[in-house]
C-alpha positions as CSV (number, residue, x, y, z in Angstrom):
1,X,36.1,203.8,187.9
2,X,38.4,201.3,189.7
3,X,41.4,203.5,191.2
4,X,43.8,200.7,188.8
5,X,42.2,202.4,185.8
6,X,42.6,205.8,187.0
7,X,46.3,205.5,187.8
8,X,46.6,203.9,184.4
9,X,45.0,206.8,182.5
10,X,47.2,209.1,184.0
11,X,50.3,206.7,183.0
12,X,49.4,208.0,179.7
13,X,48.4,211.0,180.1
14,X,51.8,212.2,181.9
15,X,53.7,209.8,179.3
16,X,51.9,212.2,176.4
17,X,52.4,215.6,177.7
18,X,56.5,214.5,178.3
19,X,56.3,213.0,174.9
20,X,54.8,216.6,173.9
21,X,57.4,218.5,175.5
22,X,60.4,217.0,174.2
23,X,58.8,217.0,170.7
24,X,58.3,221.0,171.4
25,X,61.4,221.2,172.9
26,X,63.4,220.0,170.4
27,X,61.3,222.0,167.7
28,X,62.7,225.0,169.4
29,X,66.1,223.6,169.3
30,X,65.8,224.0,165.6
31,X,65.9,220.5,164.5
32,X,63.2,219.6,162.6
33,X,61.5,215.5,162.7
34,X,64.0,214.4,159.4
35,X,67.4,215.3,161.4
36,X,68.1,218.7,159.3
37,X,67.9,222.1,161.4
38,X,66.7,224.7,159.9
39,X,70.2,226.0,159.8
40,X,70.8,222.9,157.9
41,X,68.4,223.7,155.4
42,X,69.9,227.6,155.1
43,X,73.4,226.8,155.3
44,X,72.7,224.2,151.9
45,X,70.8,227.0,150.1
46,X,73.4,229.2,150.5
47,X,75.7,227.5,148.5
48,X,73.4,228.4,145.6
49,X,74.9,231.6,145.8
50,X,78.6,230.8,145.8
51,X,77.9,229.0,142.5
52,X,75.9,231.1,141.2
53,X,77.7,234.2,141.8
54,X,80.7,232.5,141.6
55,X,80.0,231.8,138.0
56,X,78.4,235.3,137.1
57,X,80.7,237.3,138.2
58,X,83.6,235.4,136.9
59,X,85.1,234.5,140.7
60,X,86.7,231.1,140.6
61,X,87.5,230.8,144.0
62,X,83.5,231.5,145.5
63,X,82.4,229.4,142.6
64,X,84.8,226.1,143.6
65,X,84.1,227.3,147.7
66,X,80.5,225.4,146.9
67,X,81.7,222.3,147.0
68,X,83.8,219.5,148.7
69,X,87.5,218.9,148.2
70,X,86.6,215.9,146.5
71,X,83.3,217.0,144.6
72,X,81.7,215.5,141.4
73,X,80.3,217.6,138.9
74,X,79.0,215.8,136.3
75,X,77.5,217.6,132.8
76,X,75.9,214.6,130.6
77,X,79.0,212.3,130.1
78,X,81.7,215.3,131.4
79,X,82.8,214.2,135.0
80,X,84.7,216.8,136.5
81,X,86.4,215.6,139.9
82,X,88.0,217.3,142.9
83,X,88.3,221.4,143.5
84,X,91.9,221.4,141.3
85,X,89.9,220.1,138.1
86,X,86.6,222.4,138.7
87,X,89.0,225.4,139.1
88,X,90.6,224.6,135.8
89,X,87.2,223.9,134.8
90,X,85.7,227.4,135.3
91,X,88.9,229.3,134.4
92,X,88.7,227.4,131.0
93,X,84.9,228.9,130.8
94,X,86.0,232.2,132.2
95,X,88.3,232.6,129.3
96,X,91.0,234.6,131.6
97,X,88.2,237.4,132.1
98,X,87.4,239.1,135.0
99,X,83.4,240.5,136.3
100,X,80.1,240.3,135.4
101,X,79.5,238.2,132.7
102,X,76.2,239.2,131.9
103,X,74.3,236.2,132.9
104,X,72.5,235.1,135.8
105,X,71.6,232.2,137.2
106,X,68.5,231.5,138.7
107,X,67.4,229.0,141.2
108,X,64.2,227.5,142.7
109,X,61.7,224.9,144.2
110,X,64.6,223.8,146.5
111,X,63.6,220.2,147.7
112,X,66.2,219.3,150.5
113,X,66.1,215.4,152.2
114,X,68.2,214.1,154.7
115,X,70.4,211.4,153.7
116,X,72.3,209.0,155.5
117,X,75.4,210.4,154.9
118,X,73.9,214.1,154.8
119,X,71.1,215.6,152.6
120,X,70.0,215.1,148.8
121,X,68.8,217.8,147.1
122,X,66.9,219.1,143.7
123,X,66.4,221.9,142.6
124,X,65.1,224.2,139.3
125,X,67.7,226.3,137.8
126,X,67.7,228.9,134.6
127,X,70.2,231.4,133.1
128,X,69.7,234.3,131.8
129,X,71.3,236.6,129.6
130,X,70.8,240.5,130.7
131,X,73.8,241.4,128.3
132,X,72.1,243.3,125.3
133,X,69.3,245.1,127.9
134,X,66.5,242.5,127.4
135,X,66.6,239.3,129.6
136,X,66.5,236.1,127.7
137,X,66.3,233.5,128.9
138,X,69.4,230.5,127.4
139,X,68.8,227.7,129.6
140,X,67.1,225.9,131.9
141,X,67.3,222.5,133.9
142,X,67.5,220.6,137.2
143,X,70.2,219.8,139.8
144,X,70.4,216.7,141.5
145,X,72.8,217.2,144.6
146,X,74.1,215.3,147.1
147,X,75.4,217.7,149.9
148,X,78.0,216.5,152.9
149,X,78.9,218.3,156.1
150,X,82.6,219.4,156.3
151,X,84.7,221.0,159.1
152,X,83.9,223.8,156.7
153,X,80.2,223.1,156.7
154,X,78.0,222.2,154.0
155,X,79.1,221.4,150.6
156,X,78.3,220.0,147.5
157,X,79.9,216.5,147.2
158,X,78.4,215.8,144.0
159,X,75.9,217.9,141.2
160,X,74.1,216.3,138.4
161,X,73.6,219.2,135.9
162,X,70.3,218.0,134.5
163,X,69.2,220.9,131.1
164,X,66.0,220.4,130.0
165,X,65.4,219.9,126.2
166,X,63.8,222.0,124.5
């Protein structure tokens, strides 16, 4: 082999194993190859919980911390817009009452994409009553979120409440 071909088969040899490194490198950083990290990716899931429990237990204040000031929630042709109107919003479904409200809400299949203004997301939701002693279950559906990073962290900037029909 001519000594030109060597060094040139090195060239990209050396140029694979940096490529390699960094690529490794920043996989250890945490950042994954669409731009999330996967404290991204945990930080979004937990604001299933907020809602969730926020909801369950009757707790206005963890149920509204889930999204941004400015949030969209939007149930068929209801729009509800901003924290002030999804506080009102859940007190009005609270009824004034405090606690468990003998439903949970259940959440899976999370499917989490970057965006270019932060992540989409969708993901499988059911409620179920556990009231009388006997889980039923009342509903079921979808989410289709679009999630934004505050000086708070993540939040929800807008939800899509999709039910499925039965």
């Amino acid at each position: 082999m001519k000594m030109k071909t060597i060094r040139f088969l090195v060239g990209i040899a050396i140029i694979g194993i940096a490529a390699t490194a960094v690529q490794n490198w920043t996989t250890a950083q945490g950042a994954s190859s669409d731009g999330l990290t996967a404290q991204d990716y945990a930080d979004i899931q937990q604001l299933y919980w907020r809602y969730n429990q926020g909801a369950d237990f009757r707790d206005g204040a963890l149920f509204v911390s889930a999204f941004a000031d400015d949030a969209v929630m939007q149930i068929g042709t209801q729009k509800i817009t901003g924290r002030d109107e999804l506080t009102a919003w859940r007190g009005e479904r609270d009824e004034g009452k405090t606690g468990d409200n003998g439903r949970r809400h259940w959440n899976s299949s999370y499917r989490i994409t970057p965006s270019s203004t932060g992540a989409d997301g969708r993901v499988y939701w059911m409620l179920i009553d556990v009231s009388s002693g006997q889980p039923e279950q009342v509903a079921s559906g979808y989410y289709e979120d679009v999630y934004e990073k505050t000086s708070d962290g993540w939040r929800i900037k807008h939800r899509t409440l999709r039910p499925d029909r039965g």
